[in-house]
PDB file of N, CA, C, O and CB in Angstrom:
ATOM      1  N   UNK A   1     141.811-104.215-123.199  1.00  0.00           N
ATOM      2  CA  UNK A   1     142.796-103.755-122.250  1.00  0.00           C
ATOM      3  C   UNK A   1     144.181-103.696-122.905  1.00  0.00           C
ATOM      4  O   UNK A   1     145.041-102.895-122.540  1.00  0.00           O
ATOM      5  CB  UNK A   1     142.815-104.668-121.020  1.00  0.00           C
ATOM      6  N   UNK A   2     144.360-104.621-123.930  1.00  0.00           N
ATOM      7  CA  UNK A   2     146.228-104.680-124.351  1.00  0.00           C
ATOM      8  C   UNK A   2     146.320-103.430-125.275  1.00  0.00           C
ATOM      9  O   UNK A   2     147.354-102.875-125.646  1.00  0.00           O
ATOM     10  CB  UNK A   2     146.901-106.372-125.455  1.00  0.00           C
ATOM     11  N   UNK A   3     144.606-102.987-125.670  1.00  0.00           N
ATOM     12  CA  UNK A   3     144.673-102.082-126.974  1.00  0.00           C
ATOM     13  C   UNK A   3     145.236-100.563-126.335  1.00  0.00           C
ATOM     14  O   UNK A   3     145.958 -99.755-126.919  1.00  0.00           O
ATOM     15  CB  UNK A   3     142.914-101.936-127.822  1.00  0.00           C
ATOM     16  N   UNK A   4     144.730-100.470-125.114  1.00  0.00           N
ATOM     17  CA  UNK A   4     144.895 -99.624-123.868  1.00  0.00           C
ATOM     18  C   UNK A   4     146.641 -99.489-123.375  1.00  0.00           C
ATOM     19  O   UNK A   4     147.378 -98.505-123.312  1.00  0.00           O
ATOM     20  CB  UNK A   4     143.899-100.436-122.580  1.00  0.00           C
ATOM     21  N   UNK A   5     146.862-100.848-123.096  1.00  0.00           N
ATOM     22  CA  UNK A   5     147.929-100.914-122.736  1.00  0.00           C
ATOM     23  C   UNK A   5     149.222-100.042-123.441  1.00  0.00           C
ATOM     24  O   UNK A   5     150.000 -99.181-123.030  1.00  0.00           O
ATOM     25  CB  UNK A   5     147.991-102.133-122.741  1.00  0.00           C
ATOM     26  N   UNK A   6     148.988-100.827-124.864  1.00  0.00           N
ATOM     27  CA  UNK A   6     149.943-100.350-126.172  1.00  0.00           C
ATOM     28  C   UNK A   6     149.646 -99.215-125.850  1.00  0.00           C
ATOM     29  O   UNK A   6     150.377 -98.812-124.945  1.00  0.00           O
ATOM     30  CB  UNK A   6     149.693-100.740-127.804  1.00  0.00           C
ATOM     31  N   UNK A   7     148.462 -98.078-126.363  1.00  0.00           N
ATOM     32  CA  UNK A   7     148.538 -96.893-126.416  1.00  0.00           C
ATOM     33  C   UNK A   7     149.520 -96.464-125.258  1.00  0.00           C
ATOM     34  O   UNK A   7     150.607 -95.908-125.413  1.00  0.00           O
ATOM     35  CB  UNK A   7     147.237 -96.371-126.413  1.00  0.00           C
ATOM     36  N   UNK A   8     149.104 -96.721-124.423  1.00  0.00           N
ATOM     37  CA  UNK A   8     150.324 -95.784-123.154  1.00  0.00           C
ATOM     38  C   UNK A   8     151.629 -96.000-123.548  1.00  0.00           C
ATOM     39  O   UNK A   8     152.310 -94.992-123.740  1.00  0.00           O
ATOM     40  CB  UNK A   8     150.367 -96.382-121.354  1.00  0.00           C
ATOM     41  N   UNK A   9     152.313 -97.470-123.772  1.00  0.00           N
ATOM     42  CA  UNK A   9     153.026 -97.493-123.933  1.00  0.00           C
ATOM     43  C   UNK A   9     153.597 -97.009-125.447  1.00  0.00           C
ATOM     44  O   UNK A   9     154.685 -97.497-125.752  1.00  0.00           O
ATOM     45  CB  UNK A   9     153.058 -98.343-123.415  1.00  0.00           C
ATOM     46  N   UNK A  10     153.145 -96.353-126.152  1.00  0.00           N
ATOM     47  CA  UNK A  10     153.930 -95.998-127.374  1.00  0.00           C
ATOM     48  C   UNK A  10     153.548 -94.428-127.235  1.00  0.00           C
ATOM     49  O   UNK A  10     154.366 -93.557-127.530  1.00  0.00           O
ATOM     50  CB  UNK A  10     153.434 -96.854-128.940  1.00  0.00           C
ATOM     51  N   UNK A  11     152.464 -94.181-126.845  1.00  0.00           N
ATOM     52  CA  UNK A  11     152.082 -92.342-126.619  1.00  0.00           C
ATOM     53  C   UNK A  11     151.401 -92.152-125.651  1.00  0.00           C
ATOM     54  O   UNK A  11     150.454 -91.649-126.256  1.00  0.00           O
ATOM     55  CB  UNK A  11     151.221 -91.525-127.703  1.00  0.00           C
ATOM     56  N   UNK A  12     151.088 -92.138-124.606  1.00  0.00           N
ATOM     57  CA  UNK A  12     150.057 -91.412-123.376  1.00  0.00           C
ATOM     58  C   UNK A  12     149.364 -90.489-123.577  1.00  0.00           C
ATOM     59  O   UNK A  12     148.227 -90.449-123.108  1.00  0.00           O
ATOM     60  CB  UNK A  12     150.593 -90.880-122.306  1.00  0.00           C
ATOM     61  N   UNK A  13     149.828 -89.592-124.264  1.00  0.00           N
ATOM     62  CA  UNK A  13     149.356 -88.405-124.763  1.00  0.00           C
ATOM     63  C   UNK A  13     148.274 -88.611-125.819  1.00  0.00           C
ATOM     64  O   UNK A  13     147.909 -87.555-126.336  1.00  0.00           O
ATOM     65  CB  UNK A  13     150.464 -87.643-125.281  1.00  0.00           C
ATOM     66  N   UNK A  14     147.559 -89.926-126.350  1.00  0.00           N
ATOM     67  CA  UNK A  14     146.842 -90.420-127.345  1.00  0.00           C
ATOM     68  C   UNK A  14     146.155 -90.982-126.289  1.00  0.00           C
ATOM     69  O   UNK A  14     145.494 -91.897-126.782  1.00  0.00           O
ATOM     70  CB  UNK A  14     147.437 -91.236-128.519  1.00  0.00           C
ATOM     71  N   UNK A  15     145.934 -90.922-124.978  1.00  0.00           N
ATOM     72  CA  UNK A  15     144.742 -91.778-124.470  1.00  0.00           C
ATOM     73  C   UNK A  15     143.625 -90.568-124.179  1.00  0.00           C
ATOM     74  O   UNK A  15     143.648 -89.521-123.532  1.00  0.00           O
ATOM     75  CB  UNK A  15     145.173 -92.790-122.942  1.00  0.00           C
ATOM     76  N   UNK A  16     142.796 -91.152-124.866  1.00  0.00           N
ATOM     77  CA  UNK A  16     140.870 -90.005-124.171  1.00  0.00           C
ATOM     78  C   UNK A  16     140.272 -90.611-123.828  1.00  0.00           C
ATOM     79  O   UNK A  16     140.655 -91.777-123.738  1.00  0.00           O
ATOM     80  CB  UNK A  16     139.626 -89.169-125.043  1.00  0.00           C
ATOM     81  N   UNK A  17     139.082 -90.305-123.446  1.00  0.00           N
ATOM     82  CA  UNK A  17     138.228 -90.358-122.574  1.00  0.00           C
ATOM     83  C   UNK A  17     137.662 -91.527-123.247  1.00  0.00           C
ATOM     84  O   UNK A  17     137.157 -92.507-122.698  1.00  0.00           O
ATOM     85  CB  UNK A  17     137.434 -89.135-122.279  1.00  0.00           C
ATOM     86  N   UNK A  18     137.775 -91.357-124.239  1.00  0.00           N
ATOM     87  CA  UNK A  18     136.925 -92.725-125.225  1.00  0.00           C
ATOM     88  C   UNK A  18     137.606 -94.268-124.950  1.00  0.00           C
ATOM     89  O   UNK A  18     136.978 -95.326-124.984  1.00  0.00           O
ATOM     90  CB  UNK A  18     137.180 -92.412-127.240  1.00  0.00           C
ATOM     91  N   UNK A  19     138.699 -94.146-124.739  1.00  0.00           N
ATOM     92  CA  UNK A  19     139.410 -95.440-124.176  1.00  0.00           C
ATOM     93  C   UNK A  19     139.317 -95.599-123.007  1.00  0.00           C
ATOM     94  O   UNK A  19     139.943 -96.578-122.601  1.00  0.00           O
ATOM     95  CB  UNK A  19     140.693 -95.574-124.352  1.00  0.00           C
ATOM     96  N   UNK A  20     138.676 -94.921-122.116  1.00  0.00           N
ATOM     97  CA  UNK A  20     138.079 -95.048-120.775  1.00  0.00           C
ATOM     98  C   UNK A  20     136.721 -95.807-120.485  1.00  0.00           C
ATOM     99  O   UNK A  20     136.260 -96.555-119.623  1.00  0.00           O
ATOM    100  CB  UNK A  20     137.903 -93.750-120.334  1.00  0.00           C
ATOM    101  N   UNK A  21     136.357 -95.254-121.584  1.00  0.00           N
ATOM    102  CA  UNK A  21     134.482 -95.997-121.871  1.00  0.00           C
ATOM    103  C   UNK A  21     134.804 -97.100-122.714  1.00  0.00           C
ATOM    104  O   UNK A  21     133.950 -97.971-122.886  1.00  0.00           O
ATOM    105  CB  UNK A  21     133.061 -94.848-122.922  1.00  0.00           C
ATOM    106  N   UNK A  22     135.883 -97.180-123.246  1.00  0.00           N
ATOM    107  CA  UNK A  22     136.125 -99.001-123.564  1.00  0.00           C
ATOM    108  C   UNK A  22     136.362 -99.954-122.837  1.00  0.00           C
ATOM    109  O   UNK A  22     135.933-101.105-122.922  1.00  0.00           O
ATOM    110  CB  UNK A  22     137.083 -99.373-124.255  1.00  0.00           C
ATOM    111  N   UNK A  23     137.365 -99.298-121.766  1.00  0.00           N
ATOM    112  CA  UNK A  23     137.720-100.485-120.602  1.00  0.00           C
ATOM    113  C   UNK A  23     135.958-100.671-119.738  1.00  0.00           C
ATOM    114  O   UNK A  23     135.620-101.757-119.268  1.00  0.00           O
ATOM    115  CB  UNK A  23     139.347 -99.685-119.150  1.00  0.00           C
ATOM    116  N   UNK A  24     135.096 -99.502-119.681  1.00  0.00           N
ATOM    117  CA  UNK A  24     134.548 -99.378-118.819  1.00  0.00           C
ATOM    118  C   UNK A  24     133.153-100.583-119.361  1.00  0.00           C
ATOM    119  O   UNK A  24     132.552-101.379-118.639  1.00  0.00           O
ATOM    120  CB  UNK A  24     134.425 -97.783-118.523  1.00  0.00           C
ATOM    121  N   UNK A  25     132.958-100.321-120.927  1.00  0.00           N
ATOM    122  CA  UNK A  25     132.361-101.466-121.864  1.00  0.00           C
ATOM    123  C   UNK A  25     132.923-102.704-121.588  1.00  0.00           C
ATOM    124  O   UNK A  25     132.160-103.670-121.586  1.00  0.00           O
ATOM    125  CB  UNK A  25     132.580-101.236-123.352  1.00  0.00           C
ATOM    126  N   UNK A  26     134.013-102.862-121.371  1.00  0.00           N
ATOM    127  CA  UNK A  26     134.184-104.279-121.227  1.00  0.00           C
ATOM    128  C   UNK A  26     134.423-104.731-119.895  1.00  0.00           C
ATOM    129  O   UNK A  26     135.138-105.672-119.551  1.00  0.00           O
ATOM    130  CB  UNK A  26     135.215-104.727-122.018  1.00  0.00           C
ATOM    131  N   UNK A  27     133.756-103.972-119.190  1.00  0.00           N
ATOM    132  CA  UNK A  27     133.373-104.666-117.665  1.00  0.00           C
ATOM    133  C   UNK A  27     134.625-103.992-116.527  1.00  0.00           C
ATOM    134  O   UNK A  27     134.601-104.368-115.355  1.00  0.00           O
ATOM    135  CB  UNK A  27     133.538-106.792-117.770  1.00  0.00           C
ATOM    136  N   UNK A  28     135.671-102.999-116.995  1.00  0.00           N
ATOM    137  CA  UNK A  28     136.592-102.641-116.026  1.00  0.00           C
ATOM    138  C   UNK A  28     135.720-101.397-114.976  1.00  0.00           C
ATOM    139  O   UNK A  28     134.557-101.095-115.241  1.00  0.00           O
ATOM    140  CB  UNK A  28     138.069-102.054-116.892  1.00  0.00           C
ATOM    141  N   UNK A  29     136.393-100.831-113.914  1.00  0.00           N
ATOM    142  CA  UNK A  29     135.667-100.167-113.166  1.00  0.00           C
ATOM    143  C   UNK A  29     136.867 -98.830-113.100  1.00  0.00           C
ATOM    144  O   UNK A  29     138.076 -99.060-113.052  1.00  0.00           O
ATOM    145  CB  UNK A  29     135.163-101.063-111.747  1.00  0.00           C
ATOM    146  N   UNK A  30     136.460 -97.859-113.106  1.00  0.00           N
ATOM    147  CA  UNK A  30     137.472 -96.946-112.238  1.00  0.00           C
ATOM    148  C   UNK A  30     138.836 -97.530-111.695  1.00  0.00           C
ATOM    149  O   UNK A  30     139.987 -97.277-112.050  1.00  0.00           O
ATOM    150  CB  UNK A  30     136.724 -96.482-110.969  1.00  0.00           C
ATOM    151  N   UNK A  31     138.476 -98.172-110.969  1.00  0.00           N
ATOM    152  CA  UNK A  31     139.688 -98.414-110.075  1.00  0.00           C
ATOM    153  C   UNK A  31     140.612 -99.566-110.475  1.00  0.00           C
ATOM    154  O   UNK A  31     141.721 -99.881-110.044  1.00  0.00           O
ATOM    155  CB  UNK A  31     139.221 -98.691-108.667  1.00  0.00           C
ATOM    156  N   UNK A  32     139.604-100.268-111.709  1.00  0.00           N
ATOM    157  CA  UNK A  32     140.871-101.366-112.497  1.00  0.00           C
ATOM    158  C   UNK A  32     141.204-100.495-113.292  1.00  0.00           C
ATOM    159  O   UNK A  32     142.415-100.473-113.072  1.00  0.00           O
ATOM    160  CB  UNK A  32     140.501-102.895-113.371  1.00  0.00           C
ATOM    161  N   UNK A  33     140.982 -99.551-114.271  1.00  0.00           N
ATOM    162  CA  UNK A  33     141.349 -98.585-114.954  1.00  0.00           C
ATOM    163  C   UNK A  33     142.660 -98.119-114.622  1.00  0.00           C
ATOM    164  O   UNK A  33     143.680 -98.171-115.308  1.00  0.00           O
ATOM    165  CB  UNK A  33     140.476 -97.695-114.883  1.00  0.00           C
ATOM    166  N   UNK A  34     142.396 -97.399-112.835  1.00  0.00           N
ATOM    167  CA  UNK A  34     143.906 -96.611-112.501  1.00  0.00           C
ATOM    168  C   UNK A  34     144.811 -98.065-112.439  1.00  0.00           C
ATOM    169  O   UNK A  34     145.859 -97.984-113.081  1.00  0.00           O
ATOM    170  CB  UNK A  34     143.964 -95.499-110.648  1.00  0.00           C
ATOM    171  N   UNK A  35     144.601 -99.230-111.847  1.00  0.00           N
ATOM    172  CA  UNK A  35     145.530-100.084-111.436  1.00  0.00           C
ATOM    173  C   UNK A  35     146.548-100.345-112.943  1.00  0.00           C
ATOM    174  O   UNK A  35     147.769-100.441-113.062  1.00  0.00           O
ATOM    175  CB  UNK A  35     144.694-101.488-110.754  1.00  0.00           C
ATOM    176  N   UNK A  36     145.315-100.409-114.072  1.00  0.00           N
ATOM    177  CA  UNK A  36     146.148-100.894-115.515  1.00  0.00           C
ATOM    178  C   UNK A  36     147.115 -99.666-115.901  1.00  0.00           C
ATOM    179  O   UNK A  36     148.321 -99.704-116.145  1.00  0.00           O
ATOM    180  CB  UNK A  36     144.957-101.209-116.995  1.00  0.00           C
ATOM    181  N   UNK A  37     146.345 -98.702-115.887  1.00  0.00           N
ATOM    182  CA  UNK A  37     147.149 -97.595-116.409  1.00  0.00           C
ATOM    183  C   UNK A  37     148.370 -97.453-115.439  1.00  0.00           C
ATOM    184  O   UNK A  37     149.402 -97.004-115.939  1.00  0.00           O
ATOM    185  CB  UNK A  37     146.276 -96.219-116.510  1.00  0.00           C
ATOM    186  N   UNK A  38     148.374 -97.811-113.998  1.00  0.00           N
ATOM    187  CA  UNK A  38     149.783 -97.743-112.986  1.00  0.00           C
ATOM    188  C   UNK A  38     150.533 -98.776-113.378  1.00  0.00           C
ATOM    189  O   UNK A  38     151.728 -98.480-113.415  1.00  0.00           O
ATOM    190  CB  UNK A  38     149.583 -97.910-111.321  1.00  0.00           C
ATOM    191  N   UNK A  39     150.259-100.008-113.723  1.00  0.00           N
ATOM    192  CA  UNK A  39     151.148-100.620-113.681  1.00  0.00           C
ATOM    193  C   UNK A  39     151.213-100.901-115.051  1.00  0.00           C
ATOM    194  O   UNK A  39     152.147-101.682-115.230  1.00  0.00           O
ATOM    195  CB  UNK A  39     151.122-101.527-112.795  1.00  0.00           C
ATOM    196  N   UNK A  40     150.607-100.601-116.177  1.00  0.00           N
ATOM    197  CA  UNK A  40     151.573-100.533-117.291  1.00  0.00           C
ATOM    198  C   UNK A  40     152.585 -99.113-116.978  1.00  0.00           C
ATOM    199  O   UNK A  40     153.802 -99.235-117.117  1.00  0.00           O
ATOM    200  CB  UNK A  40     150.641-100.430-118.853  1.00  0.00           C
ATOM    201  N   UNK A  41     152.146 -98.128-116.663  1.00  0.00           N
ATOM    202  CA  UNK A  41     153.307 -97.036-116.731  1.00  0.00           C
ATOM    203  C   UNK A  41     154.724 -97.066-115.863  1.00  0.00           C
ATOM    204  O   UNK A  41     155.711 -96.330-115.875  1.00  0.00           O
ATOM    205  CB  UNK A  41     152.649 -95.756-116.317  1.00  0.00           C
ATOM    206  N   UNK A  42     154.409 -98.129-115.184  1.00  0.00           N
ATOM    207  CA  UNK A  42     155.559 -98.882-113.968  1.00  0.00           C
ATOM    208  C   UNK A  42     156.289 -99.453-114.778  1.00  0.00           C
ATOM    209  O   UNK A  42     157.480 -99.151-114.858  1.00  0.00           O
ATOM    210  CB  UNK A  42     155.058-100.061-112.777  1.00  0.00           C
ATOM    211  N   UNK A  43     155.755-100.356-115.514  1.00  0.00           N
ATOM    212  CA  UNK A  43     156.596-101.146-116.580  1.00  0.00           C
ATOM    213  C   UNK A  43     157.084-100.346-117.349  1.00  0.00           C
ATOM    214  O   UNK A  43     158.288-100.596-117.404  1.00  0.00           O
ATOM    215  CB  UNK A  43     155.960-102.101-117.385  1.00  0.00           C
ATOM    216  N   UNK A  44     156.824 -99.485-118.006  1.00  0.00           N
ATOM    217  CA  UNK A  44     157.377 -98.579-119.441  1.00  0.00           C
ATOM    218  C   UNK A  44     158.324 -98.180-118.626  1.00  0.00           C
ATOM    219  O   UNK A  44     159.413 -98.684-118.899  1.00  0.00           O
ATOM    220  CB  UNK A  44     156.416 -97.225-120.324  1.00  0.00           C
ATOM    221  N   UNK A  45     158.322 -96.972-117.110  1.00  0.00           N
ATOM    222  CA  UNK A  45     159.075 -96.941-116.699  1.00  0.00           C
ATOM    223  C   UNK A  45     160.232 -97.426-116.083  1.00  0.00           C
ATOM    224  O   UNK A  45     161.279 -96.780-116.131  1.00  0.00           O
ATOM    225  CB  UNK A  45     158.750 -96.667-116.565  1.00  0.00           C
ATOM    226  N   UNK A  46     160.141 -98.586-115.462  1.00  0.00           N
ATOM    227  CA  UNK A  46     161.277 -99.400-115.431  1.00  0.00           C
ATOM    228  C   UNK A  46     162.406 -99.852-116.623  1.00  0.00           C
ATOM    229  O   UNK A  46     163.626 -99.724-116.724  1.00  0.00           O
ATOM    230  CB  UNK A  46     160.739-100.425-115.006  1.00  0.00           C
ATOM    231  N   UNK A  47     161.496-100.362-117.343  1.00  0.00           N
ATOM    232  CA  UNK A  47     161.979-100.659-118.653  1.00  0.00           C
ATOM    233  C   UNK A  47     162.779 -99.783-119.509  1.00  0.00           C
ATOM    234  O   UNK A  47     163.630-100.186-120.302  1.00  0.00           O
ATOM    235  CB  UNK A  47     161.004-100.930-119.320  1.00  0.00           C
ATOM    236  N   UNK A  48     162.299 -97.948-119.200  1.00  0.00           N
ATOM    237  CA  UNK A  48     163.390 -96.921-119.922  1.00  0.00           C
ATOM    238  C   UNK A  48     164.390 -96.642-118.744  1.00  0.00           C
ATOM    239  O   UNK A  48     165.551 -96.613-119.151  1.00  0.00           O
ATOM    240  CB  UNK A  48     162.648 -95.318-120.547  1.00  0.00           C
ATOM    241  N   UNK A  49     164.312 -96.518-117.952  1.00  0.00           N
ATOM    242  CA  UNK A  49     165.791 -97.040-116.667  1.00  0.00           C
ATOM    243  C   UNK A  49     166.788 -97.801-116.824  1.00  0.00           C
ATOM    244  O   UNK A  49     168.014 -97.707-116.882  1.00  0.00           O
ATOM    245  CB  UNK A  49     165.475 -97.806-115.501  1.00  0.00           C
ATOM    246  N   UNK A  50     165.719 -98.853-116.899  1.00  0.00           N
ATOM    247  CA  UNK A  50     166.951-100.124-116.961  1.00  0.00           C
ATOM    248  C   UNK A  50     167.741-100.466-118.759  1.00  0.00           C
ATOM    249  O   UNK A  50     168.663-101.267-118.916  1.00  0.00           O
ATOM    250  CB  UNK A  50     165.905-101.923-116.365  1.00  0.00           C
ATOM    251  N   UNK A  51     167.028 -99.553-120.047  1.00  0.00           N
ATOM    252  CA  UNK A  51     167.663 -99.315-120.850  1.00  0.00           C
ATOM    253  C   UNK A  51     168.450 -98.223-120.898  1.00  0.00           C
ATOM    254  O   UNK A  51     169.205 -98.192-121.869  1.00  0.00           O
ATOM    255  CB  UNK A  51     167.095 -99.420-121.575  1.00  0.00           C
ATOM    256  N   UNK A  52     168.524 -96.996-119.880  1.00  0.00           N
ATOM    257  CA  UNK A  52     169.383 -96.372-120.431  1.00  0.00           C
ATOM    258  C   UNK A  52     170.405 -96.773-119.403  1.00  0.00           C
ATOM    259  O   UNK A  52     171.366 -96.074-119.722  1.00  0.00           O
ATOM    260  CB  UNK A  52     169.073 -94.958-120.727  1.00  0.00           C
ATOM    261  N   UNK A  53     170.784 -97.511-118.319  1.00  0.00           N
ATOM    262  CA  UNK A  53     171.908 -97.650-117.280  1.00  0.00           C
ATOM    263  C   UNK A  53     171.913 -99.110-118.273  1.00  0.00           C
ATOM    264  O   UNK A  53     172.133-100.025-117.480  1.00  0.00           O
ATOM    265  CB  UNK A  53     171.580 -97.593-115.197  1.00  0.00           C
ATOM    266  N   UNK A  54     171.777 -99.620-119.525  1.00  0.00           N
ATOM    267  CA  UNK A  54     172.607-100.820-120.153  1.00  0.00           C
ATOM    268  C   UNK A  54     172.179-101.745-119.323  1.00  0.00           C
ATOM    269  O   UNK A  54     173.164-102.480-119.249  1.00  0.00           O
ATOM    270  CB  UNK A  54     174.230-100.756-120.211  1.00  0.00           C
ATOM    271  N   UNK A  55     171.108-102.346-118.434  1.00  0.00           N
ATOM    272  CA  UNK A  55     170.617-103.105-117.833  1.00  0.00           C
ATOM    273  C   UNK A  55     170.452-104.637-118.571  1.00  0.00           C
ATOM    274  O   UNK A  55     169.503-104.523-119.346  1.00  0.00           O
ATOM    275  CB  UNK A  55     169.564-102.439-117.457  1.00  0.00           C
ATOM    276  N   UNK A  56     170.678-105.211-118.599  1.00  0.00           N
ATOM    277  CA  UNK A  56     170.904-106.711-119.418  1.00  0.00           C
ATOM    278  C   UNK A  56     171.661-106.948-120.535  1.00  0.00           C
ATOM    279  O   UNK A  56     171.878-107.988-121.157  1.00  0.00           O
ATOM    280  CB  UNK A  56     169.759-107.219-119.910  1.00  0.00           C
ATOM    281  N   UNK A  57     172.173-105.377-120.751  1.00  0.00           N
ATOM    282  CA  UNK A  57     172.764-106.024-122.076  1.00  0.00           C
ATOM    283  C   UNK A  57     174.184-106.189-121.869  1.00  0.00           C
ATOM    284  O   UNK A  57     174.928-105.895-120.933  1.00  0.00           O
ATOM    285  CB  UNK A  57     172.538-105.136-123.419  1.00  0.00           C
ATOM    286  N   UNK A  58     174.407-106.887-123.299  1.00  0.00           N
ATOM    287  CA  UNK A  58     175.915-107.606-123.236  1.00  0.00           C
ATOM    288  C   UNK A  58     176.861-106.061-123.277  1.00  0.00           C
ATOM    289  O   UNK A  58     176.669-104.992-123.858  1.00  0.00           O
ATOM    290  CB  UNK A  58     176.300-108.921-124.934  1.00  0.00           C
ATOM    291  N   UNK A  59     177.903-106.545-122.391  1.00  0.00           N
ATOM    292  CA  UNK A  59     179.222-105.163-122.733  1.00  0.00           C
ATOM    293  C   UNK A  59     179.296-105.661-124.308  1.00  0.00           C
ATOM    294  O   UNK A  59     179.116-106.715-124.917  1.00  0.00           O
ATOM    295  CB  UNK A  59     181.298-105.304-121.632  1.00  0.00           C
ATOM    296  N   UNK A  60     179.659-104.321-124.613  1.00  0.00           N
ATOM    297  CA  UNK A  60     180.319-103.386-125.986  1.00  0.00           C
ATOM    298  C   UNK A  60     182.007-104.052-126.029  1.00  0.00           C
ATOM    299  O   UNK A  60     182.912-103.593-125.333  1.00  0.00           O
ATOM    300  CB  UNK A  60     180.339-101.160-125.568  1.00  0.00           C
ATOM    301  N   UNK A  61     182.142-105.011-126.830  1.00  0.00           N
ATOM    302  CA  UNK A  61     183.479-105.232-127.153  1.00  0.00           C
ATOM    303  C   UNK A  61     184.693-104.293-126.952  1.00  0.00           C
ATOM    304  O   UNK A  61     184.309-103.272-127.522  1.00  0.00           O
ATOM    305  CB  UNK A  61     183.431-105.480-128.334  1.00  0.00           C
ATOM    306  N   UNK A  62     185.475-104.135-126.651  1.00  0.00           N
ATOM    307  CA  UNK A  62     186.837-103.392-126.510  1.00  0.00           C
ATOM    308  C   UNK A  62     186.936-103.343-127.787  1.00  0.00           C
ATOM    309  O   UNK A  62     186.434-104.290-128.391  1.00  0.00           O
ATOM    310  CB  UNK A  62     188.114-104.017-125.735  1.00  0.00           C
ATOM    311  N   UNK A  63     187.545-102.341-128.528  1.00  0.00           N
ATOM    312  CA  UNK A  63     188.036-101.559-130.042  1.00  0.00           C
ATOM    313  C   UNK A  63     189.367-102.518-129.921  1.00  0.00           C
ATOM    314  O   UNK A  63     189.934-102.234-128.866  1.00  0.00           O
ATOM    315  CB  UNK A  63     188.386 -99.387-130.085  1.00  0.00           C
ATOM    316  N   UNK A  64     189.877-103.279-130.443  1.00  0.00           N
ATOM    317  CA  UNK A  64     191.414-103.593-131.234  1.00  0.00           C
ATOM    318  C   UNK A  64     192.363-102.497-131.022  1.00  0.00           C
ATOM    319  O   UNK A  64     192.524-101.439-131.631  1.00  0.00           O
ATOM    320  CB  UNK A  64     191.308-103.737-132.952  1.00  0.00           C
ATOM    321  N   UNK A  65     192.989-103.047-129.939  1.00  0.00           N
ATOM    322  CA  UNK A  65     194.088-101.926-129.344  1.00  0.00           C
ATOM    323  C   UNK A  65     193.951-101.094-128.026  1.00  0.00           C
ATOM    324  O   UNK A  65     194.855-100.606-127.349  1.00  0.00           O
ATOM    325  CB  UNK A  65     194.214-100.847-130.341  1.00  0.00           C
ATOM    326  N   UNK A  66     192.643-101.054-127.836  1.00  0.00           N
ATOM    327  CA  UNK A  66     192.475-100.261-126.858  1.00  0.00           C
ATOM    328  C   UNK A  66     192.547-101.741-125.399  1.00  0.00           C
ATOM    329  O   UNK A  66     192.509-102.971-125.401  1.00  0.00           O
ATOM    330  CB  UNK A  66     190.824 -99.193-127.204  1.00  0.00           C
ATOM    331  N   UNK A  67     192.679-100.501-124.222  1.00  0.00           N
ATOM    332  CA  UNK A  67     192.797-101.073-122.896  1.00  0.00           C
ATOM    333  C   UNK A  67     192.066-100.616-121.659  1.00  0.00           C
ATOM    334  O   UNK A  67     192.253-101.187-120.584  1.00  0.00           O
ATOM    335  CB  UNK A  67     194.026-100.995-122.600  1.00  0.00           C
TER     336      UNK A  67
END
């Protein structure tokens, strides 16, 4: 499942059918399938949101001089 996971999260476009019959080999069903694939893509998505609105990170120092 994490091997699954990663793939989505670094390319989606790299998942086939063959990583379907892996989850399905190791005992997942259809419907744990959609749940993993939703809620890892929930996460990726949140996660590129809340990086591009600067979401946890520290403010950017003021430049020397500026106000």
């Amino acid at each position: 499942m994490v091997d699954y996971v990663v793939k989505i999260t670094r390319d989606a476009t790299k998942v086939s059918p063959e990583d379907h019959e892996r989850l399905r080999a190791s005992g997942f069903d259809d419907k744990a399938i959609l749940q993993i694939t939703l809620i890892a893509s929930w996460f990726n998505y949140i996660n590129r949101v809340a990086d591009a609105l600067g979401v946890g990170r520290e403010p950017a120092p003021l430049a020397a001089g500026s106000s």
